[in-house]
C-alpha positions in Angstrom: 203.0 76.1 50.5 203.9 75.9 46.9 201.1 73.0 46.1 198.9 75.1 48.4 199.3 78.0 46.1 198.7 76.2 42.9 195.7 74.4 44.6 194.6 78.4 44.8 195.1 79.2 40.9 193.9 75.7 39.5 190.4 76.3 41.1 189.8 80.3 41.8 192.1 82.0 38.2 190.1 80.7 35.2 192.6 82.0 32.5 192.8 85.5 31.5 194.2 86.5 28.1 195.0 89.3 29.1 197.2 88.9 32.0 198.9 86.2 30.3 199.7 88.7 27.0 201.3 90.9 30.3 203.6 87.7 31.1 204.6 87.5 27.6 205.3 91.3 27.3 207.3 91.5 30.8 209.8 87.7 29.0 210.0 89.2 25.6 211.5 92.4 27.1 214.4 90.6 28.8 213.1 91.6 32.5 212.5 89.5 35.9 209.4 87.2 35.7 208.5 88.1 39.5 205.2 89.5 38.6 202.7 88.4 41.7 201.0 85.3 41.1 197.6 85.0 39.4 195.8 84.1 42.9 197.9 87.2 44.7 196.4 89.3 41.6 192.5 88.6 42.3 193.4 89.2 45.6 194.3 92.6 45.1 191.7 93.3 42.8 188.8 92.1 45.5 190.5 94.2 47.9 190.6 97.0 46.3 186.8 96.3 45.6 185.8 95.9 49.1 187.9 98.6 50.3 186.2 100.8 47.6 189.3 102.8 47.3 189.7 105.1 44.3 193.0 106.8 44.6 195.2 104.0 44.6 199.5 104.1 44.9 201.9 101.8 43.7 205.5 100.9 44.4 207.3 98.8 41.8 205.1 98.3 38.5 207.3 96.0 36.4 205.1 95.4 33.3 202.2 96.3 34.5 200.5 93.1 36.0 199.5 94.2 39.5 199.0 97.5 38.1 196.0 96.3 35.8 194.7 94.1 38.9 194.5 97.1 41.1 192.8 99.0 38.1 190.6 96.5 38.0 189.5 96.8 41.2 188.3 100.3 41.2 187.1 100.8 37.5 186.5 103.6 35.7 186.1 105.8 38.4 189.5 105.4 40.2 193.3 106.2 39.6 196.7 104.8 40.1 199.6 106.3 40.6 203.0 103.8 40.0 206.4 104.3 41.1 209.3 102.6 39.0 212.6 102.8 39.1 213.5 102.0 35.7 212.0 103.6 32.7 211.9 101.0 30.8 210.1 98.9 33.0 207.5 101.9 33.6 206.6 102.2 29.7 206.1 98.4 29.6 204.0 99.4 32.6 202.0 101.9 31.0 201.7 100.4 27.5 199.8 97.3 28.6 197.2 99.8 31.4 196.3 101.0 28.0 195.7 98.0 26.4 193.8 96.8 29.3 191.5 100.1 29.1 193.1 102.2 32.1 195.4 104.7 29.6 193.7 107.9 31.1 193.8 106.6 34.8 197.5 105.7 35.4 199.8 108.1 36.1 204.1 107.2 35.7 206.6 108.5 38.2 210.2 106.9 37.2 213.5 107.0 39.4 214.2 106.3 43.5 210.6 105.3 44.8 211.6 107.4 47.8 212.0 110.9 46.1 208.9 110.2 44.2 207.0 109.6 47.7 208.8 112.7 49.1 207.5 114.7 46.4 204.0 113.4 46.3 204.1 114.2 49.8 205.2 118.1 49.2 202.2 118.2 47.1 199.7 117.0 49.7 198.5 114.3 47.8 197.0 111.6 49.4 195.5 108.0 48.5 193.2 105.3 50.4 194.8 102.0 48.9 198.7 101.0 48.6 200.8 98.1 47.4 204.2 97.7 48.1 206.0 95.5 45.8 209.9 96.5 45.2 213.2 96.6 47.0 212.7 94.9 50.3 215.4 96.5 52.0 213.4 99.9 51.7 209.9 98.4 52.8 210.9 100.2 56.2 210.8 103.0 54.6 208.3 102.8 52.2 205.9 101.8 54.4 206.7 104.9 57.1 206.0 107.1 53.9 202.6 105.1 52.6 201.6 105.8 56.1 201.9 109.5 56.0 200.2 109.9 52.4 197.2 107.9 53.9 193.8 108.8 54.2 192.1 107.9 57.2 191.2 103.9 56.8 194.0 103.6 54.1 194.8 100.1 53.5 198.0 99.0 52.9 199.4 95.5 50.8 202.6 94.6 51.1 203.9 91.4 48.8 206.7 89.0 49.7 206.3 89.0 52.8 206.4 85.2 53.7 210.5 85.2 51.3 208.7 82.0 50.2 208.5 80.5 53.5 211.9 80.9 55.2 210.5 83.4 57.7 208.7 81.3 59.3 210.4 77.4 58.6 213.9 76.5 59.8 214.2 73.8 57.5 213.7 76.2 54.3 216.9 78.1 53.1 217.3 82.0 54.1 216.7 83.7 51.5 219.1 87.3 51.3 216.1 89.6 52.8 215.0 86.7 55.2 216.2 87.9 58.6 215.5 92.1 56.9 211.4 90.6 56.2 211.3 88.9 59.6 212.0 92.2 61.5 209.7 93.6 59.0 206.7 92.0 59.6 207.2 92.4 63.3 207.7 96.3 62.7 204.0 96.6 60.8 202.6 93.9 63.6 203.6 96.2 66.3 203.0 99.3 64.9 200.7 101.8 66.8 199.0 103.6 63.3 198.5 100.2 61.8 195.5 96.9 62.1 197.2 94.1 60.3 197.3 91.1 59.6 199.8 88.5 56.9 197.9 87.0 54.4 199.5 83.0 53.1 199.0 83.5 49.3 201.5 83.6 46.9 204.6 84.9 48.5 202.7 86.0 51.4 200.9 89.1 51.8 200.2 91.8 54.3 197.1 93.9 54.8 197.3 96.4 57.0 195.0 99.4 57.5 196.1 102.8 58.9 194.3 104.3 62.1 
């Protein structure tokens, strides 16, 4: 899996400055390199292409990476909204959307991912493109709530889904949210509002779109 994945980047990611600056930003601040991968980033952009979604939610924005692929994806006419737990994470976040050209098209909410989604809920608001990227052991959650802020068609990402291959080979260590991601992706396989399917790049990804 891992030469597979590096297969991916050394022939589709020619190198981007930019992305790389975001790397930098997210090591020189002292906070977790577990950005998605280059490959996992295109990904997201392309799908956010084809989907030609506009109002786009985010769960977990670290230093911004993701946040600038999924900009990316629907230009200058589309928005993001990112949830982040910690502040400081968020205004890492939000400095480098600037300096990628999406200031005026990202909008912050900081603190527990699930009040935020509770109160974008209250407010009726509603979006056609999610990615889930945070604490796995509230993907169950997360994704029950991406569900009911979804437009019709919605299409939903959800990284980290393959715990880097020990839900699906024996002879890999469990990882702690092996057995917790296995259920997981058998819950959003089997689940009547959703057409999905898991994705092998990077840490795995699933794309599921709401009925």
């Amino acid at each position: 899996m891992k030469k597979i994945n590096q297969y991916i980047d050394s022939v589709f990611n020619p190198q981007d400055s930019l992305l790389e600056e975001v790397i930098t930003s997210i090591k020189k601040n002292g906070m977790p390199n577990i950005s998605v991968s280059a490959s996992s980033g295109k990904f997201l952009t392309m799908l956010v292409s084809i989907s030609g979604a506009k109002h786009v939610l985010e769960i977990g924005a670290l230093g911004g990476y993701s946040g600038i692929c999924l900009a990316r994806g629907f230009g200058p006419n589309g928005s993001l909204t990112s949830l982040e737990l910690e502040e400081k994470y968020a205004k890492l976040a939000e400095s480098n959307l600037a300096k990628a050209g999406f200031k005026d098209q990202v909008t912050y909410l900081t603190g527990p991912a699930l009040k935020s989604l509770e109160k974008l809920e209250a407010k009726n608001k509603r979006f056609d493109f999610f990615f889930i990227d945070a604490d796995k052991g509230n993907y169950p959650n997360y994704l029950e709530r991406c569900i009911k802020l979804a437009e019709p068609n919605a299409v939903i990402a959800i990284d980290n889904v393959l715990v880097r291959g020990s839900v699906a080979d024996d002879e890999v260590d469990s990882k702690r949210y092996t057995t917790l991601m296995k259920e997981f992706n058998q819950t959003v396989a089997d689940h009547p509002q959703l057409e999905s399917i898991l994705v092998p790049i990077g840490d795995g990804i699933t794309i599921a779109q709401v009925k």
